[in-house]
C-alpha positions as CSV (number, residue, x, y, z in Angstrom):
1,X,-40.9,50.2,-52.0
2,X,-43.7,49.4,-49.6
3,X,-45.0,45.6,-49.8
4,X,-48.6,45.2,-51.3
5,X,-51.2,43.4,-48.5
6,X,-53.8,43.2,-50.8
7,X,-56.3,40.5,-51.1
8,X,-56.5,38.5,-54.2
9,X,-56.0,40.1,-57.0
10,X,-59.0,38.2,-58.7
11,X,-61.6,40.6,-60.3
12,X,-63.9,39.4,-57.9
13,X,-65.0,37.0,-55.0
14,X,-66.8,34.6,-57.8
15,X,-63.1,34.1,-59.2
16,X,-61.3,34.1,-56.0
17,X,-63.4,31.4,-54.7
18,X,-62.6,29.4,-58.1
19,X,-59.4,30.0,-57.6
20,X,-59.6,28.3,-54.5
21,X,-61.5,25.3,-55.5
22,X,-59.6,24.7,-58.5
23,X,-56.1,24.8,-56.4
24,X,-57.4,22.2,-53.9
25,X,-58.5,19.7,-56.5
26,X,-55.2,20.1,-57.8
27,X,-53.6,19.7,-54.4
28,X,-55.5,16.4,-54.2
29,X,-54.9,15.1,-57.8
30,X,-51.4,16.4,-57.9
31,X,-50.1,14.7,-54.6
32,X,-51.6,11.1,-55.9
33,X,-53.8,11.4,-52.7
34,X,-56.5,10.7,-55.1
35,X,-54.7,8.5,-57.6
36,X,-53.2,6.0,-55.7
37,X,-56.8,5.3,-53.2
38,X,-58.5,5.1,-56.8
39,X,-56.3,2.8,-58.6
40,X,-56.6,0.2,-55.7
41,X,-60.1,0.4,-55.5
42,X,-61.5,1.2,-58.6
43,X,-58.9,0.8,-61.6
44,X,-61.2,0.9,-63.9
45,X,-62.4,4.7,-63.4
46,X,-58.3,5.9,-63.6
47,X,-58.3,6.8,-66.9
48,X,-61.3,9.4,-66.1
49,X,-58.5,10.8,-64.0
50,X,-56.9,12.1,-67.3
51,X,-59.9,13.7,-68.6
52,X,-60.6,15.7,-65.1
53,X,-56.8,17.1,-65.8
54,X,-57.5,18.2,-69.3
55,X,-60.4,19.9,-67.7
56,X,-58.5,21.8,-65.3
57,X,-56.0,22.8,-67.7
58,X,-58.7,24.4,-69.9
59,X,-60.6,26.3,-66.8
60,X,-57.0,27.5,-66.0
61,X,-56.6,28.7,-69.1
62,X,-59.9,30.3,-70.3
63,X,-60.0,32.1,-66.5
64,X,-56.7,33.3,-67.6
65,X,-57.5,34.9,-70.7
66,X,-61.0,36.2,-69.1
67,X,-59.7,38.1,-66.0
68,X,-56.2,39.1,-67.4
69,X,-56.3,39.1,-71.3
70,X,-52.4,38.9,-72.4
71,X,-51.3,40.7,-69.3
72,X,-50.1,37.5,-67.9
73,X,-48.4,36.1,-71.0
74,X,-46.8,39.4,-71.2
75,X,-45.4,39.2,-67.5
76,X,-44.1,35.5,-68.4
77,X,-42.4,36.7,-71.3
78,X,-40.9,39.6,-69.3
79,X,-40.5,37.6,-65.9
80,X,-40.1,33.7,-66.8
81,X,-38.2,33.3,-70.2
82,X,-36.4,31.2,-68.7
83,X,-38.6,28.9,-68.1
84,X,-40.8,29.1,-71.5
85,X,-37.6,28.7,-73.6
86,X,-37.3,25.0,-71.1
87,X,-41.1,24.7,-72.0
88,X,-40.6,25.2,-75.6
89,X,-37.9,23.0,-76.4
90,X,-40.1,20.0,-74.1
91,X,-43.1,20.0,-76.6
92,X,-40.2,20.2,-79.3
93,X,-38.5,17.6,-78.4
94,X,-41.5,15.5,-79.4
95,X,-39.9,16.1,-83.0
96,X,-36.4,13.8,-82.4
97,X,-38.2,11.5,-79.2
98,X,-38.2,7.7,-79.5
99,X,-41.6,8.0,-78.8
100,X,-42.9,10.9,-80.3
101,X,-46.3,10.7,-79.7
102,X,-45.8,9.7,-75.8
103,X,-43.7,12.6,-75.9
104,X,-46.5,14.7,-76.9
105,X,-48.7,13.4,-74.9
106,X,-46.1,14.1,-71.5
107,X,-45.3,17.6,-72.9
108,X,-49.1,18.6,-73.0
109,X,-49.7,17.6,-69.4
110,X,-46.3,19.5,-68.6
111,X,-47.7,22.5,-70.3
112,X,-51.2,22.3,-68.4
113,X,-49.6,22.0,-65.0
114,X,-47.3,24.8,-65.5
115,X,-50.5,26.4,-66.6
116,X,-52.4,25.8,-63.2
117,X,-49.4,26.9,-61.7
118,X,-49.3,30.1,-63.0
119,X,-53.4,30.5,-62.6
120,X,-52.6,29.5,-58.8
121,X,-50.1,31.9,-58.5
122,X,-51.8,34.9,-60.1
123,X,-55.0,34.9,-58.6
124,X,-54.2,33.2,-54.6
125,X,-52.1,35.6,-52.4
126,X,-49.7,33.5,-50.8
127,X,-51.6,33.6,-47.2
128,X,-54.3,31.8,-48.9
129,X,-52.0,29.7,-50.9
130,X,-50.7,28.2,-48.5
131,X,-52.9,28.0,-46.1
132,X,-54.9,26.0,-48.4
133,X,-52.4,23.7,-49.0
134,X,-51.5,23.0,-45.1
135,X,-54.9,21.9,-44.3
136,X,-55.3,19.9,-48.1
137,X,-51.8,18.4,-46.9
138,X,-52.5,17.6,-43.3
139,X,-56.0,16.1,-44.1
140,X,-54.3,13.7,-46.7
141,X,-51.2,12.9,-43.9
142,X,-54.7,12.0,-41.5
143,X,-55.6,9.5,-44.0
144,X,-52.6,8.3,-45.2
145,X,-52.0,7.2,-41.1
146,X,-55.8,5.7,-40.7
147,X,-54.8,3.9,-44.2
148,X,-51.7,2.3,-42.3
149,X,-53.8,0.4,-39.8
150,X,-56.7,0.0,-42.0
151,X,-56.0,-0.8,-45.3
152,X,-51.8,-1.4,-45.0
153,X,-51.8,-3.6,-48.3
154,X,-52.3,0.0,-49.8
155,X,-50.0,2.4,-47.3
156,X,-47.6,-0.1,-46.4
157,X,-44.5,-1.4,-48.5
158,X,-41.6,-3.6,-48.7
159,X,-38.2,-1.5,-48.8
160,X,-35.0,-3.1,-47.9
161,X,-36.1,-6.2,-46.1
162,X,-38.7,-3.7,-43.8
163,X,-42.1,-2.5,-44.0
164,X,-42.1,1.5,-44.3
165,X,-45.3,3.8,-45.1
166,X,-46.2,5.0,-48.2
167,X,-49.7,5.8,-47.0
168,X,-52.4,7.0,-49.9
169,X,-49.2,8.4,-51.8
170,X,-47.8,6.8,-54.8
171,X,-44.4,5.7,-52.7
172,X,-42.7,6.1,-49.6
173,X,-40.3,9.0,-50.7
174,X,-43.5,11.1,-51.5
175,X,-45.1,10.4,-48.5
176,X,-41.5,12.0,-46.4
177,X,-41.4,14.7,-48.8
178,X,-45.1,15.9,-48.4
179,X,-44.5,14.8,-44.2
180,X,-41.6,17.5,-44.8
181,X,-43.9,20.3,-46.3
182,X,-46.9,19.9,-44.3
183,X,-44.3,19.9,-41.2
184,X,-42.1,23.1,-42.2
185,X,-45.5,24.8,-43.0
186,X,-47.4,24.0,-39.5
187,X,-43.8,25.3,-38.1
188,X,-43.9,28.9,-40.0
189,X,-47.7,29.4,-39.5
190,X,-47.1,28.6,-35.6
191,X,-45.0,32.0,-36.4
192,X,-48.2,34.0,-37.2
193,X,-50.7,34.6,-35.0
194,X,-52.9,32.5,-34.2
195,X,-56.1,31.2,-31.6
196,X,-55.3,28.3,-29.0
197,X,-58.1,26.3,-31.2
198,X,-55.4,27.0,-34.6
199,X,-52.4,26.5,-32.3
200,X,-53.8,23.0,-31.1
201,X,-54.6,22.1,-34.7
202,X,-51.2,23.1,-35.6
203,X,-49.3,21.0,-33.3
204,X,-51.6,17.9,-34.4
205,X,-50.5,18.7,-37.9
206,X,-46.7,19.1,-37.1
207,X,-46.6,15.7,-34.8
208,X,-48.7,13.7,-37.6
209,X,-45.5,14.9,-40.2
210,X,-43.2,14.2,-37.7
211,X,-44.6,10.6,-37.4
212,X,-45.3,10.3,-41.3
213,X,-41.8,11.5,-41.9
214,X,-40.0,8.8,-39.6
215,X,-42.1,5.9,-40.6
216,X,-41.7,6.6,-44.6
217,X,-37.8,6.3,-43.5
218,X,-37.3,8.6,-46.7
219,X,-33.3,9.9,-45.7
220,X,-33.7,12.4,-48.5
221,X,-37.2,14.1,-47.0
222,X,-35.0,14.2,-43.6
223,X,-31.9,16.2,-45.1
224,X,-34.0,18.2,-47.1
225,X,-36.0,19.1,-43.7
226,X,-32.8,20.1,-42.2
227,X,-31.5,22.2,-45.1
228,X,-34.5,24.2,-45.4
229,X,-34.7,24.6,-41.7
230,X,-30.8,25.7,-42.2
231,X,-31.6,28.4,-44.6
232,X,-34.3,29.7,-42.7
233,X,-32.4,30.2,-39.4
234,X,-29.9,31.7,-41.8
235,X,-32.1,34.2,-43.2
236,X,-33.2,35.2,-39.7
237,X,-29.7,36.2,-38.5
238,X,-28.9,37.8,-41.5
239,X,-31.8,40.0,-41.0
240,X,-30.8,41.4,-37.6
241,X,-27.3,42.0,-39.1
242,X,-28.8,43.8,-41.9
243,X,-27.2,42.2,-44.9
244,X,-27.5,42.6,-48.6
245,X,-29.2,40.6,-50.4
246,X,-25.9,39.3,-52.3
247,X,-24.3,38.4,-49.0
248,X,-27.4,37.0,-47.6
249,X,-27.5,34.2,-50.7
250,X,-23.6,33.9,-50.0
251,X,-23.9,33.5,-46.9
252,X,-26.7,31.1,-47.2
253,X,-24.9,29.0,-50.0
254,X,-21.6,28.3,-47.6
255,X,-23.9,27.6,-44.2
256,X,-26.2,25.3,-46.7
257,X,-23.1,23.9,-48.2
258,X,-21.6,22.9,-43.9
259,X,-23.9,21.3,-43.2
260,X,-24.2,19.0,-46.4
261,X,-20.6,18.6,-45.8
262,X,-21.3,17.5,-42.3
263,X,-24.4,15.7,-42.7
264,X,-22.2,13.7,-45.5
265,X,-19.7,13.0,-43.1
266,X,-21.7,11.4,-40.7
267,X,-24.4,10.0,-42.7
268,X,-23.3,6.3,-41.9
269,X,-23.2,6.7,-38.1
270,X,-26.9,8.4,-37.1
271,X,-29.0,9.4,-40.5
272,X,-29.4,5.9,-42.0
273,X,-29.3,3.8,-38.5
274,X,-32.4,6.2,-37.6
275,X,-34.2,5.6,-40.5
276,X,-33.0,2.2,-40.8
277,X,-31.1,2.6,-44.0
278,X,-28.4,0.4,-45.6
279,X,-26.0,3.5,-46.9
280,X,-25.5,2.2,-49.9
281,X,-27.7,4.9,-52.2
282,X,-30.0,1.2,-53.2
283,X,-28.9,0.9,-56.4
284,X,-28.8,5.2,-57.5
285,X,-25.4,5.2,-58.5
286,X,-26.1,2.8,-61.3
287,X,-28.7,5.1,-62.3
288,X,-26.9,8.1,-62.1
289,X,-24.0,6.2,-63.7
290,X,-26.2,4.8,-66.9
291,X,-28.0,7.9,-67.1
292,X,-24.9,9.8,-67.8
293,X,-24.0,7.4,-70.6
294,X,-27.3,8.0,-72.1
295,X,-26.6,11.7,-71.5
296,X,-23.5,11.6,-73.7
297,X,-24.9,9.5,-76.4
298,X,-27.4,12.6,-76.6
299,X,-26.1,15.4,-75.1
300,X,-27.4,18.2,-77.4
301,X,-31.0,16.5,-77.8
302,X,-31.6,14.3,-75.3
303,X,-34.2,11.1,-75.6
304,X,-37.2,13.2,-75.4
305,X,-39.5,14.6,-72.7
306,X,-41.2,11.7,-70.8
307,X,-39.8,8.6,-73.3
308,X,-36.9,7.4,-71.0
309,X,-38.8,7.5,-67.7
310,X,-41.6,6.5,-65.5
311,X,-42.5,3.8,-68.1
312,X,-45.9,2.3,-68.6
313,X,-46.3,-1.1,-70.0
314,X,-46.3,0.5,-73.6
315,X,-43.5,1.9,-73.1
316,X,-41.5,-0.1,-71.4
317,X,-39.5,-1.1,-74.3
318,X,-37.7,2.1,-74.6
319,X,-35.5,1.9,-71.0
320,X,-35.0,-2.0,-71.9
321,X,-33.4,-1.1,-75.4
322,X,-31.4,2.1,-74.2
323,X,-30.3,0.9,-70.9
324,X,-28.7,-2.6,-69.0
325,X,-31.2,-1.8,-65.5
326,X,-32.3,-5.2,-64.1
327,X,-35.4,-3.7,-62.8
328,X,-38.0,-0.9,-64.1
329,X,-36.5,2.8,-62.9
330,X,-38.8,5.1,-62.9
331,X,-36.7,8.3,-62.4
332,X,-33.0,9.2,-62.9
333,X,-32.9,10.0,-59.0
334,X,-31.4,13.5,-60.2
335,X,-33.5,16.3,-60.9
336,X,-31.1,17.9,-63.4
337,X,-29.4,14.5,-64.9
338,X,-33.0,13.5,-65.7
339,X,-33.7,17.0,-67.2
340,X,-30.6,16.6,-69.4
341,X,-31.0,12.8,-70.3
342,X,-34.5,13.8,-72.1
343,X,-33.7,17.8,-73.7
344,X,-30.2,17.9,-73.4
345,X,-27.3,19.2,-71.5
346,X,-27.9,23.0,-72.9
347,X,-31.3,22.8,-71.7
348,X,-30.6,21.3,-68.2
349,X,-28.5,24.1,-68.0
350,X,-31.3,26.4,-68.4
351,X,-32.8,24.9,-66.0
352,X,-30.4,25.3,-63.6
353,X,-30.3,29.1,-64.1
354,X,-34.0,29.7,-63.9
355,X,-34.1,27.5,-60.7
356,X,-31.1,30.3,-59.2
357,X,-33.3,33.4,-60.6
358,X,-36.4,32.1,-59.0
359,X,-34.8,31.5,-55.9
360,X,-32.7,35.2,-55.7
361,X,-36.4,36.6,-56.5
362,X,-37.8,34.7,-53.3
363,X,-35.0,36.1,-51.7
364,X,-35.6,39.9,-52.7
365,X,-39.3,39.5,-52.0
366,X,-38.8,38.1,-48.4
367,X,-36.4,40.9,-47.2
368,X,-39.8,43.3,-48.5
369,X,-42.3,41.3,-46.6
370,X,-40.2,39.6,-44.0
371,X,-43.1,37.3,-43.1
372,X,-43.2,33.9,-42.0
373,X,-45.0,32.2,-45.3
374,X,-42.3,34.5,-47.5
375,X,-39.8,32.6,-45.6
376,X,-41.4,29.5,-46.0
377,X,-41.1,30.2,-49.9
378,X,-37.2,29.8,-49.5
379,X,-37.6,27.1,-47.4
380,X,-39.3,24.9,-49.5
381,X,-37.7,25.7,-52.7
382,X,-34.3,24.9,-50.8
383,X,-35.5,21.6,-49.4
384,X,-36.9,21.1,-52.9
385,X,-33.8,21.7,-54.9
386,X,-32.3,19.5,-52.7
387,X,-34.6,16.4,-52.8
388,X,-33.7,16.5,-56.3
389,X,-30.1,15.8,-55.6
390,X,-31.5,12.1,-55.1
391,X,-35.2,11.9,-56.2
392,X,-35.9,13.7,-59.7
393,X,-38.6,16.0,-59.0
394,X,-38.0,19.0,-62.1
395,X,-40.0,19.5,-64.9
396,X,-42.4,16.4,-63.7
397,X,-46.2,16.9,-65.3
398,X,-49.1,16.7,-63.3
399,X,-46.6,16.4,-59.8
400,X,-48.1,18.8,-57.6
401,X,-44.2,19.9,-55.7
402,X,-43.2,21.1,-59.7
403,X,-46.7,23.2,-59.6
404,X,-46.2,24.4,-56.0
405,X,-42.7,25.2,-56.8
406,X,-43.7,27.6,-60.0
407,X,-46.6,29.1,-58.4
408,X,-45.7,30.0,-54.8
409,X,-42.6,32.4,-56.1
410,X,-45.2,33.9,-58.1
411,X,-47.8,34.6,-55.7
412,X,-45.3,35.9,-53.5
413,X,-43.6,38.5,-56.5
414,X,-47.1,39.7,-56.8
415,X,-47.5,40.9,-53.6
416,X,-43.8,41.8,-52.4
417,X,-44.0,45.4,-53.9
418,X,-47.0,47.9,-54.5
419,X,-47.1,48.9,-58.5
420,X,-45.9,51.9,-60.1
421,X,-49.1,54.6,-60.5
422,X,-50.8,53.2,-63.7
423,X,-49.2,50.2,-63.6
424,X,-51.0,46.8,-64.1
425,X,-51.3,45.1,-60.4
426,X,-50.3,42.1,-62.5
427,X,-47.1,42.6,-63.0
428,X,-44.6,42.8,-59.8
429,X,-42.9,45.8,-59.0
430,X,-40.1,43.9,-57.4
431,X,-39.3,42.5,-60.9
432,X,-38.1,46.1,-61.8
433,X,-35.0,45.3,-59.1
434,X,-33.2,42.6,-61.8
């Protein structure tokens, strides 16, 4: 099978450029670039924010239905079960929730972001994808270092005793994540070629992350950094050796898992003196270790999508009656704990398997295109799946690393293989190899 380089598949450059607008305002909105800026200065325009999601969500899904009828329910159903089934028991779960109509409410946004996900993926080949995104990401990292020495009562805050950046970011651990995207994307696209002017641009991208990364002294952003880097270099090797793709995941899994192990081992003597960190996980085991206690008071059901976490002031009552925390916790710190604490330990499994399918598929797809933004696929979704070892970042509505992470694997499917002879250009002919 020969890969695809075709340009978008949109029916035409009126949709591709929609395409394109539409992913950028979600860039912005989904990264709380947007949010956090307006909530400090103008609070009372935030819940317009709301309304400008809703709206998305319906252009989504009415360009959707225009340019690919059921085509692209049809590939879901065929291609990302999965994933619907996870869907489908969220927006259920409203039915047994503490909160039900919160839970609602949660699910719906969950639904529409998976939706502009799946829009974004359909109708932006990966080059432009991505490429999108790097200059979206590094223009936000610009601000987000002005903000520091300009406004630092909004891009500055207290952690441990210190002052670390959060920038125009909700906190300090999305600030090192998105330092750890923009970074690992300025590094592959240095891989492509490019003009001195984009080569200069590059490096001014990758040395802002570097800086961003540091300064937001987010430890989990710095392994996830290294992991995805480890894959990569992993991928590489195995491609002049001319492995399978069963021993390249294999082989991946056990270098990924040496350098945890190692990076574990000496974690107290260089990671958290660099970033200035106390070892001590501030205050995540409890979480993890309360949030299991919920999870077997509920195993089969869960609390409901969106009751026990990230509280608002209405619902703040919920984690106070259910849990002993002596402060408001937002997240479970565990992507997969926090999945199972809401729809259940059968359903976090679920998860779990759809997150190994999706990443096996990126897999396939990059030893096709062997390209330096295919590999940048893997990379992210490893350093993802790895931030969520501490930080809970699955299944999270309106978070724009849960959209990247659906739609980027799809994009790239898309355009990994070229489709049989009558076949819809909608649905990937790599999907044929599972």
């Amino acid at each position: 099978m020969q890969p695809s380089h075709s340009s978008d598949s949109s029916d035409s450059p009126g949709a591709s450029a929609l395409a394109t607008a539409l992913w950028v305002i979600v860039i912005l909105l989904g990264s709380s670039g947007v949010q956090e800026p307006l909530i400090y200065f103008a609070p009372a325009a935030t819940p317009l924010l709301t309304l400008l999601w809703l709206g998305l969500y319906a252009i989504a899904l009415f360009a959707l239905l225009r340019q690919s009828g059921v085509d692209w329910l049809i590939w879901l159903l065929r291609f990302r079960l999965l994933i619907l089934l996870v869907l489908l028991v969220t927006m259920g779960s409203a039915l047994w929730a503490i909160d039900a109509k919160l839970s609602m409410q949660r699910s719906v946004h969950l639904l529409g972001s998976c939706t502009l996900a799946i829009y974004a993926g359909f109708f932006l080949n990966i080059d432009r994808l991505l490429s999108t995104l790097l200059w979206t990401a590094s223009a936000l990292l610009a601000l987000s270092i002005a903000a520091v020495f300009t406004l630092p009562e909004l891009s500055v805050q207290a952690y441990e005793g210190d002052q670390v950046w959060r920038g125009v970011f909700a906190n300090k651990n999305t600030l090192g994540f998105w330092s750890t995207m923009t970074l690992m994307l300025a590094l592959f696209f240095q891989l492509k070629e490019q003009t001195l002017g984009n080569r200069l641009l590059l490096l001014s991208c990758t040395l802002m992350a570097l800086l961003a990364l540091y300064e937001s002294k987010s430890a989990t952003s710095v392994v996830a950094l290294i992991a995805g880097c480890t894959v990569t270099l992993i991928l590489s090797a195995c491609k002049k050796l001319q492995l399978s793709m069963v021993q390249q995941a294999l082989l991946s899994v056990l270098g990924l898992g040496t350098v945890l192990l190692l990076l574990q081992a000496i974690d107290t003597h260089w990671l958290n003196a660099l970033l200035g960190r106390s070892g001590n996980l501030t205050g995540r085991s409890e979480v993890w270790a309360q949030t299991t206690a919920l999870i077997m008071e509920r195993p089969f059901s869960g609390y409901g999508y969106g009751n026990l976490w990230n509280p608002t002031e209405d619902s703040m009552w919920i984690q106070q009656n259910h849990t002993n925390f002596s402060w408001i916790v937002y997240h479970a710190h565990n992507g997969l704990l926090q999945v199972a604490s809401e729809i259940g330990l059968f359903m976090a499994a679920v998860t779990a398997m759809y997150l190994a399918q999706q990443l096996l598929e990126s897999i396939h797809s990059h030893n096709q295109l062997q390209t330096p933004t295919s590999l940048f696929v893997i990379a992210f979704s490893v350093a993802f799946l790895l931030s969520n070892y501490s930080e809970a970042r699955l299944l999270i509505n309106r978070d724009i690393f849960w959209i990247l992470y659906l739609a980027m694997p799809i994009s790239l499917l898309r355009f990994s293989a070229a489709p049989r002879p009558g076949e819809a250009a909608l649905v990937p002919a790599v999907s044929r190899a599972y």
